[in-house]
DSSP file (Angstrom, degrees, kcal/mol; ACC not computed):
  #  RESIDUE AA STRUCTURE BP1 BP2  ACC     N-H-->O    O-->H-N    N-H-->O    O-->H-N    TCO  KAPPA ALPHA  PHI   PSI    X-CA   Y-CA   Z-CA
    1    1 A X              0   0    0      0, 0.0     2,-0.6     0, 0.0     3,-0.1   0.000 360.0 360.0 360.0 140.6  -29.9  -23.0    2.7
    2    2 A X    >   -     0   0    0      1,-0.1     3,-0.7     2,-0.0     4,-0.2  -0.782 360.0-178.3-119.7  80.6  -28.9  -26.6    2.0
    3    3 A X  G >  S+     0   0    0     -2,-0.6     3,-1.8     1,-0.3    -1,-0.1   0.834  74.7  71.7 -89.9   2.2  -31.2  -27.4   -1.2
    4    4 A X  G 3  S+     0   0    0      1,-0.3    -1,-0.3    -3,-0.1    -2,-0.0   0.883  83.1  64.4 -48.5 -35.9  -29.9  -30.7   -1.3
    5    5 A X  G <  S+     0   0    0     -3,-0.7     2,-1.5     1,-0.1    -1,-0.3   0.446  82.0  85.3 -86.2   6.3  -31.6  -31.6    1.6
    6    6 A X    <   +     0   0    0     -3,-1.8    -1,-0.1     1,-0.2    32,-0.1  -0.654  51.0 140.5-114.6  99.5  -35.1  -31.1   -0.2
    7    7 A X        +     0   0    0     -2,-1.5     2,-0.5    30,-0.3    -1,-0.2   0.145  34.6  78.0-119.3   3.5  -35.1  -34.4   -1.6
    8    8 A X  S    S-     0   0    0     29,-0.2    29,-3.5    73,-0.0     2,-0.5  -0.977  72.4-125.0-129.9 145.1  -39.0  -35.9   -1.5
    9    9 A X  E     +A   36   0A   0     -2,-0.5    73,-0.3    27,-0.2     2,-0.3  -0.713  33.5 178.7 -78.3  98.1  -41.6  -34.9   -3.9
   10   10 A X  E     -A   35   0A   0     25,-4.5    25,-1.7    -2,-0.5     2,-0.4  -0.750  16.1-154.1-111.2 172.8  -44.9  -33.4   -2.1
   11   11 A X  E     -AB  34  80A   0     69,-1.3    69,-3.5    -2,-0.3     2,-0.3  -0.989  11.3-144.8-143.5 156.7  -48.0  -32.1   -3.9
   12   12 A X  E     -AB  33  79A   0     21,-3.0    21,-1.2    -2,-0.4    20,-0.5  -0.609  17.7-155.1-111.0 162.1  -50.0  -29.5   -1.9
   13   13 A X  E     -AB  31  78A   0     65,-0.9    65,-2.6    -2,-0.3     2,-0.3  -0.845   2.5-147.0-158.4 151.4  -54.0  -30.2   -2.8
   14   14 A X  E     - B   0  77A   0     16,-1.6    16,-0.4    -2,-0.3     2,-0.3  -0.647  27.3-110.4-110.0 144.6  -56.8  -27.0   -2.4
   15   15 A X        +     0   0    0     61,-0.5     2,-0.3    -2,-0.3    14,-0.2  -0.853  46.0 173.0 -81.6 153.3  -60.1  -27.9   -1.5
   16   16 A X  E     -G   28   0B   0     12,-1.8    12,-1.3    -2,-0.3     2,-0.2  -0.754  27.8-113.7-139.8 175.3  -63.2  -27.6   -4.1
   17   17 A X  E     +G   27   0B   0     -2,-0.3     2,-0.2    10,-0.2    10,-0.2  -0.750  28.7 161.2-110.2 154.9  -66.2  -28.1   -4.9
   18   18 A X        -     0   0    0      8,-1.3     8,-0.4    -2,-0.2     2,-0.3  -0.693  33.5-108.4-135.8-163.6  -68.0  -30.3   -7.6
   19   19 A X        -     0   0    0      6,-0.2     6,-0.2    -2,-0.2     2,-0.1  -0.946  18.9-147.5-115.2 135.7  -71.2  -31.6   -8.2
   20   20 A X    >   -     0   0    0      4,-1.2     3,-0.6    -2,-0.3     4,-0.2  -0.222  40.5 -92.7-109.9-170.7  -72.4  -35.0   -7.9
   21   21 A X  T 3  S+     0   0    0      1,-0.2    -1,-0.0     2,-0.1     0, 0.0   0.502 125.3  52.3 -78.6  16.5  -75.3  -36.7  -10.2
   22   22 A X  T 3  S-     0   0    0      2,-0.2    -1,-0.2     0, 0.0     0, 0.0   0.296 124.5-104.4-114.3 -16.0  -78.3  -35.7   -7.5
   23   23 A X  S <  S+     0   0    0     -3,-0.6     2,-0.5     1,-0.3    -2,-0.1   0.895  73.4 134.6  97.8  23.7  -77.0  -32.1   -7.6
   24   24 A X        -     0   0    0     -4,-0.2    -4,-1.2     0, 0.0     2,-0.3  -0.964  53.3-108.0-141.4 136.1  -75.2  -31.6   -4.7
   25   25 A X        -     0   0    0     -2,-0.5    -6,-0.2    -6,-0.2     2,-0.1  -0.536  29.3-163.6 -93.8 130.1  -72.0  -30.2   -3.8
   26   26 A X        -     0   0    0     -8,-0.4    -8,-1.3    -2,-0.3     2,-0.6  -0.399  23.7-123.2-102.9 149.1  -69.2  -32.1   -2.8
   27   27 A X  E     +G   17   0B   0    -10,-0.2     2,-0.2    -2,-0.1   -10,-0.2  -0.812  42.4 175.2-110.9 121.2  -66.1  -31.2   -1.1
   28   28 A X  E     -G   16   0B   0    -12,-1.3   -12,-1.8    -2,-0.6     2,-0.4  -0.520  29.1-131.0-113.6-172.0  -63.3  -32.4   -3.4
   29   29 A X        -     0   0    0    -14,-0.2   -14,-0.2    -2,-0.2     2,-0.1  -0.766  23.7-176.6-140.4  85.3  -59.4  -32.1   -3.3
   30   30 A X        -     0   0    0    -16,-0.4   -16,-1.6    -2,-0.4     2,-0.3  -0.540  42.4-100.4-100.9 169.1  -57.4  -30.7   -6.9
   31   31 A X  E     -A   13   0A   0    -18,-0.2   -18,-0.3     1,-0.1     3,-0.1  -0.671  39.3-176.6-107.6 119.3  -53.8  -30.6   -6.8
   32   32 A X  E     -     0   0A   0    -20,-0.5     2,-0.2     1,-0.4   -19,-0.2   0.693  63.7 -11.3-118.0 -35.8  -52.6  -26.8   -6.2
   33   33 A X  E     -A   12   0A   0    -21,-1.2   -21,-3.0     2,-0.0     2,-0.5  -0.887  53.9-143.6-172.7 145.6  -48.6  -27.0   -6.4
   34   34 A X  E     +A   11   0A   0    -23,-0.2     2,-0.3    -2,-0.2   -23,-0.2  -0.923  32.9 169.5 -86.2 121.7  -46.1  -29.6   -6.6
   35   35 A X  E     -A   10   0A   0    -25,-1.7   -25,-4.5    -2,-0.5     2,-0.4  -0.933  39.1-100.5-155.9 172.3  -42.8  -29.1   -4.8
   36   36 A X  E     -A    9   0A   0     -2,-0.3    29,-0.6   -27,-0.2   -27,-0.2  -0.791  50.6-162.0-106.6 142.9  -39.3  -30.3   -3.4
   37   37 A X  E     -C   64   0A   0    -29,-3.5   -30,-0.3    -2,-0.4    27,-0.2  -0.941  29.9-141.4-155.4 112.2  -39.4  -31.0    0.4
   38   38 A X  E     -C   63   0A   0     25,-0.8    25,-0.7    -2,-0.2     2,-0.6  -0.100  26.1-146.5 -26.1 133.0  -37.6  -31.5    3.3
   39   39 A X  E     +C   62   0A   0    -34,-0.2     2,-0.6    23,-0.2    23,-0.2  -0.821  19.5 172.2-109.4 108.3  -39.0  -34.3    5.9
   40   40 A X  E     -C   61   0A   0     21,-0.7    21,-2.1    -2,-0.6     2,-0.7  -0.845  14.1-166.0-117.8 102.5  -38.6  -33.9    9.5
   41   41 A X  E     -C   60   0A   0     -2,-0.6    19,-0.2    19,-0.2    -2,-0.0  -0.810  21.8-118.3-118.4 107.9  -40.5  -36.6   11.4
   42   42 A X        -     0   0    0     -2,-0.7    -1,-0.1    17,-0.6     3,-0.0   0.334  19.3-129.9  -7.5 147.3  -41.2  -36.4   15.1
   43   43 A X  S    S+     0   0    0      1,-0.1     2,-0.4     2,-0.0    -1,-0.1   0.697  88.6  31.9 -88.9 -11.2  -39.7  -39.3   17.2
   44   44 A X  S    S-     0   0    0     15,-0.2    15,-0.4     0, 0.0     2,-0.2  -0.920  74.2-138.2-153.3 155.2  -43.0  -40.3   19.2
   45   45 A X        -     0   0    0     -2,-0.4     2,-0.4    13,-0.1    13,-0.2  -0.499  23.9-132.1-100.9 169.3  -46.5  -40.2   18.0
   46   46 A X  B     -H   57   0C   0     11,-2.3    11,-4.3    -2,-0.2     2,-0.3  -0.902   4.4-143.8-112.8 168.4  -49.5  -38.9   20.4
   47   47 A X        +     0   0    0     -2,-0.4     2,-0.2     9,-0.3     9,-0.2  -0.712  18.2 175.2-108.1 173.2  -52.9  -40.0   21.4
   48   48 A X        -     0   0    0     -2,-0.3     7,-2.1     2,-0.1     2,-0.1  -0.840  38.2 -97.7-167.0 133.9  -55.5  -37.8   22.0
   49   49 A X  E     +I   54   0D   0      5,-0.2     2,-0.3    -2,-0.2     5,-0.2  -0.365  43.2 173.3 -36.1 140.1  -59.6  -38.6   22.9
   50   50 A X  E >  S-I   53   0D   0      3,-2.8     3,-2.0    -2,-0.1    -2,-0.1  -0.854  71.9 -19.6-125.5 123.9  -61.7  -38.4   19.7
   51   51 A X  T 3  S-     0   0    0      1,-0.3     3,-0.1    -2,-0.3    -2,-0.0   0.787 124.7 -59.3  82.6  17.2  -65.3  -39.5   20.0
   52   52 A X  T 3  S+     0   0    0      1,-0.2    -1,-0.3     0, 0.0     2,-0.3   0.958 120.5 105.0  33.3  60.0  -64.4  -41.3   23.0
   53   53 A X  E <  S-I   50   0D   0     -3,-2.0    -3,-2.8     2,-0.0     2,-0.3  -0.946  76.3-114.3-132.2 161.9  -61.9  -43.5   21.2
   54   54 A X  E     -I   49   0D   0     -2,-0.3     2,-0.4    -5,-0.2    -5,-0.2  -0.820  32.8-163.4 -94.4 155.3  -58.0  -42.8   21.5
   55   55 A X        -     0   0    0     -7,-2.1    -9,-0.1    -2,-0.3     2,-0.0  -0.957  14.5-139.9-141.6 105.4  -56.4  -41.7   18.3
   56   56 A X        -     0   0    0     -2,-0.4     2,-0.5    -9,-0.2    -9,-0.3  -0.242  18.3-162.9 -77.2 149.4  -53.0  -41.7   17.7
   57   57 A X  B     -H   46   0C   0    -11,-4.3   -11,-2.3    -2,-0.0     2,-0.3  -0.974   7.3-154.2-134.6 146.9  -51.7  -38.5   15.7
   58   58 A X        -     0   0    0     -2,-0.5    48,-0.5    48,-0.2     2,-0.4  -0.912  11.2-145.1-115.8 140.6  -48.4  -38.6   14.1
   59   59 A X  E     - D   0 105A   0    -15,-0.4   -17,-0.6    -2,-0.3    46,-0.2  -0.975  21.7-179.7-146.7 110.1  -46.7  -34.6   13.8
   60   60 A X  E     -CD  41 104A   0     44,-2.2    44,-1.1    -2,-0.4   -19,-0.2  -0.976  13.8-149.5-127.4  94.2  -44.8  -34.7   10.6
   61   61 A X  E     -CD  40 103A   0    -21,-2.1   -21,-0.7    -2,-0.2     2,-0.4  -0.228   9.0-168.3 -74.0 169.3  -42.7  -31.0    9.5
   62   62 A X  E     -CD  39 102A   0     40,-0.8    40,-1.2   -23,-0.2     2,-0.4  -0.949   0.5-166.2-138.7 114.2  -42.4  -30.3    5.9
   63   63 A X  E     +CD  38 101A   0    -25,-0.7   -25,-0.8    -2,-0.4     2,-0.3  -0.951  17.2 168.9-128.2 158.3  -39.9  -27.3    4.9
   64   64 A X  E     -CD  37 100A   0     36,-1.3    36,-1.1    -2,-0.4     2,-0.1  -0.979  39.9 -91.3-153.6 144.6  -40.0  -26.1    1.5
   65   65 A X  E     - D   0  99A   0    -29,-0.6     2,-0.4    -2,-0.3    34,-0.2  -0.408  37.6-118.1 -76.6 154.4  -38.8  -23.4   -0.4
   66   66 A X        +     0   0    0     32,-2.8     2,-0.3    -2,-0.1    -1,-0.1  -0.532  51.9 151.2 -76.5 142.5  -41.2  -19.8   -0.8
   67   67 A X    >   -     0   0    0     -2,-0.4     3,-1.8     1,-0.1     4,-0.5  -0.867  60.5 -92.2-164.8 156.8  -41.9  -19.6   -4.6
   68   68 A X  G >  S+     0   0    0      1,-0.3     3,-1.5    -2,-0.3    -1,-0.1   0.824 123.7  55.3 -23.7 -66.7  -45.1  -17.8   -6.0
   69   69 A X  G 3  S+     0   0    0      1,-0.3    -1,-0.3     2,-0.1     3,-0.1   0.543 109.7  46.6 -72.1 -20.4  -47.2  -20.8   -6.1
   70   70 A X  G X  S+     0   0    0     -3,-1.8     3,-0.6    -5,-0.1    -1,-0.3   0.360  84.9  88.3 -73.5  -5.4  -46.6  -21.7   -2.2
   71   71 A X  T <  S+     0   0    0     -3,-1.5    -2,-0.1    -4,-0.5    -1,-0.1   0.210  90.3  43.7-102.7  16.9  -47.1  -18.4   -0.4
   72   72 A X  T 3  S+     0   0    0     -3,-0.1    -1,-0.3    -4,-0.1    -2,-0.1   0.290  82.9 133.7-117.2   1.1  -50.8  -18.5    0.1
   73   73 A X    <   +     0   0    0     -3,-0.6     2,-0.2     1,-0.1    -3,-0.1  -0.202  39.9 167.3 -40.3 117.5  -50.2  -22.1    1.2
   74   74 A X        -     0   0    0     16,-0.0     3,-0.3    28,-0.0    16,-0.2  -0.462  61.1 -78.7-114.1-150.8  -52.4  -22.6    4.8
   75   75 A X  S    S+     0   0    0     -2,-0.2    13,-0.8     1,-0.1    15,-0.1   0.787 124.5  59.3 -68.8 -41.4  -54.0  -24.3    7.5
   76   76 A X  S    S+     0   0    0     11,-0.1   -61,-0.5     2,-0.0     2,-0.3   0.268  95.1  71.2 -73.3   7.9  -56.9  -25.0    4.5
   77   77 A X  E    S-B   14   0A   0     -3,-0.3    11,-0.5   -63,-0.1     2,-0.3  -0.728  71.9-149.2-107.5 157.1  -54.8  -26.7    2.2
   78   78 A X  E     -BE  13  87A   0    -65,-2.6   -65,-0.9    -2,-0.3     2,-0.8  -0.961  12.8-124.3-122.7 153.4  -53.2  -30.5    2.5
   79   79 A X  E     -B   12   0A   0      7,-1.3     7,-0.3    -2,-0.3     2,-0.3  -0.765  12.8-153.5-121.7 124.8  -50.2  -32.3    1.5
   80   80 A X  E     +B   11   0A   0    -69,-3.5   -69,-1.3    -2,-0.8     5,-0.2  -0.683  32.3 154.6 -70.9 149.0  -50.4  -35.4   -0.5
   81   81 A X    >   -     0   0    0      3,-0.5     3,-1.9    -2,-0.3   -71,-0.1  -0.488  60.0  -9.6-141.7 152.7  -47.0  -37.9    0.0
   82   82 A X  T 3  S-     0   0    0    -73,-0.3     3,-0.0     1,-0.2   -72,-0.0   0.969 123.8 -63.3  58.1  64.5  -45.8  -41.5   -0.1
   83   83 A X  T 3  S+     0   0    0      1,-0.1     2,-0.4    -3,-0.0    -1,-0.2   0.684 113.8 129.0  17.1  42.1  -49.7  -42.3   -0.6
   84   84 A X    <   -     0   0    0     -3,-1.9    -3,-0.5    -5,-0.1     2,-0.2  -0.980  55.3-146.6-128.0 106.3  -49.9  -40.8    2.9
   85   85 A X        -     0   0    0     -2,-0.4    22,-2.4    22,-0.3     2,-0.5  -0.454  24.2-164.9 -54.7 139.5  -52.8  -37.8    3.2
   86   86 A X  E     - F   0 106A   0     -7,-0.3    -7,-1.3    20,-0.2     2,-0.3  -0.961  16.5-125.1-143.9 138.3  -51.5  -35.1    5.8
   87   87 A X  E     -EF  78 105A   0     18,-2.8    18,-1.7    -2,-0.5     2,-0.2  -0.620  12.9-138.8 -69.5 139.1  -53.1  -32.2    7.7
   88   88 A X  E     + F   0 104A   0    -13,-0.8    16,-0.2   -11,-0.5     3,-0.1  -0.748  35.0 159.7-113.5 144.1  -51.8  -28.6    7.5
   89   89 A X  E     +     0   0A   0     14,-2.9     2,-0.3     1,-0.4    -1,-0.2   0.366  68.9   5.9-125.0 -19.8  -52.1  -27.2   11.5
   90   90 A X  E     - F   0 103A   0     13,-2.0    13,-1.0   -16,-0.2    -1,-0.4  -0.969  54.2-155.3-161.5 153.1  -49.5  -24.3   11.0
   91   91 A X  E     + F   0 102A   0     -2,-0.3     2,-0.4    11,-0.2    11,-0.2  -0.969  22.1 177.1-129.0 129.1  -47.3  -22.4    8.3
   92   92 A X  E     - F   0 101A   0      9,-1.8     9,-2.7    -2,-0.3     2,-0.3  -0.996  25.1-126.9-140.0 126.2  -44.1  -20.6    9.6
   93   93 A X  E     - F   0 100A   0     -2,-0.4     2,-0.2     7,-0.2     7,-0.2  -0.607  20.9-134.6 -91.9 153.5  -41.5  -18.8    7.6
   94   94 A X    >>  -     0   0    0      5,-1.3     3,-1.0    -2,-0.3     4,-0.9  -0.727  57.0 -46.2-109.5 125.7  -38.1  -19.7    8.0
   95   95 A X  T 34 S+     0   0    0      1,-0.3     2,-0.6    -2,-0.2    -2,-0.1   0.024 133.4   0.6  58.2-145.0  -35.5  -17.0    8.4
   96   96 A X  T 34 S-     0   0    0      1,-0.1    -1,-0.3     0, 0.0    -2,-0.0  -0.266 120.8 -83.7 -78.2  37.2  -35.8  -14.0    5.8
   97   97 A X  T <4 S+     0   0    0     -3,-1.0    -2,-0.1    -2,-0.6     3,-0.1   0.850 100.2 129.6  27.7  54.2  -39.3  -16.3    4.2
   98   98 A X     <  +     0   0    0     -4,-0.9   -32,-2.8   -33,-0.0     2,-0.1   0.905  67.6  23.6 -46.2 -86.4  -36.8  -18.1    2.4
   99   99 A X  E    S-D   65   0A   0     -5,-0.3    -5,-1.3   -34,-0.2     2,-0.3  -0.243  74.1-135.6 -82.6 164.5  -38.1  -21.3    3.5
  100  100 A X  E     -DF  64  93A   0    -36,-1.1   -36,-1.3    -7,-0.2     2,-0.4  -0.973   4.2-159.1-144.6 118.1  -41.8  -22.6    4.9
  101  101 A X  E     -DF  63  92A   0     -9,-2.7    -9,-1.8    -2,-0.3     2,-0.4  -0.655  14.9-179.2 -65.7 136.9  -42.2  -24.8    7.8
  102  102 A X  E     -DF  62  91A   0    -40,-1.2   -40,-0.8    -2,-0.4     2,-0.6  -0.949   9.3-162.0-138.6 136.4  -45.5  -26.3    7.3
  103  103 A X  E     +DF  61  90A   0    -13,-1.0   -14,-2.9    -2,-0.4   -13,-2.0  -0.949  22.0 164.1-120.5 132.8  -46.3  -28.7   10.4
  104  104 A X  E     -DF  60  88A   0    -44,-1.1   -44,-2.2    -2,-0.6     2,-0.4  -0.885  27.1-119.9-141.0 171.8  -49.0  -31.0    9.5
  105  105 A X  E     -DF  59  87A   0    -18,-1.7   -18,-2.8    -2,-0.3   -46,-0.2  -0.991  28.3-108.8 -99.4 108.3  -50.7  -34.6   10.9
  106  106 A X  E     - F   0  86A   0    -48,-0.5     2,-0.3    -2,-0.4   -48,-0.2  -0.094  25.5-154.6 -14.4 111.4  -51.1  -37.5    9.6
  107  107 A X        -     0   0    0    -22,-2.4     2,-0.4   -50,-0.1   -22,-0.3  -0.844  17.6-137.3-112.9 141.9  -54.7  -38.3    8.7
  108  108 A X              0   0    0     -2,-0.3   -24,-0.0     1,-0.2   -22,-0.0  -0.882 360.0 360.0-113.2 151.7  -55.3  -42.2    8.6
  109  109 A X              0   0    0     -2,-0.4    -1,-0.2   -24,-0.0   -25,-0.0   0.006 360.0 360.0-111.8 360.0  -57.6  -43.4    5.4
């Protein structure tokens, strides 16, 4: 493995909970593991219906090295980068689970 090539700074975020001042729990986002990351960015975006609108999705890979603090990493987690939120749809280990593919979507703010 090449670790040169993990050159961008991602942070992985958990979802939580808080409480807000009425007393009611809120779904919040804490920062779960920071790490060094390949980028492998589809050539062509899709659409898809939403709602009856079309919605363009961008499919963005992420590879990363296994360490402790990534291997529970899922579908229920998200990846912070370049002030760009992204959706986790898959996690796939790479080889002898060296590496983690994690294929996510763009989510637009």
């Amino acid at each position: 493995m090449n670790i040169g090539g993990l050159d961008r700074r991602v942070t992985i975020q958990r979802q939580d909970h808080a409480v807000n001042g009425y007393g009611e729990r809120v779904k919040t986002w804490v920062d779960y593991a920071t790490v060094w990351a390949n980028i492998e960015r589809k050539p062509a975006a899709t659409e898809r219906i939403s709602g009856e609108q079309v919605v363009s999705f961008n499919t963005v890979i992420f590879i990363i090295r296994n360490a402790s603090n990534v291997q529970a990493v899922s579908s229920s987690h998200r990846i912070q980068y370049d002030n760009n939120t992204y959706e986790i749809l898959g996690v796939h280990e790479i080889g002898r689970a060296d590496r983690f593919r994690i294929i996510t979507q763009r989510l637009d703010s």
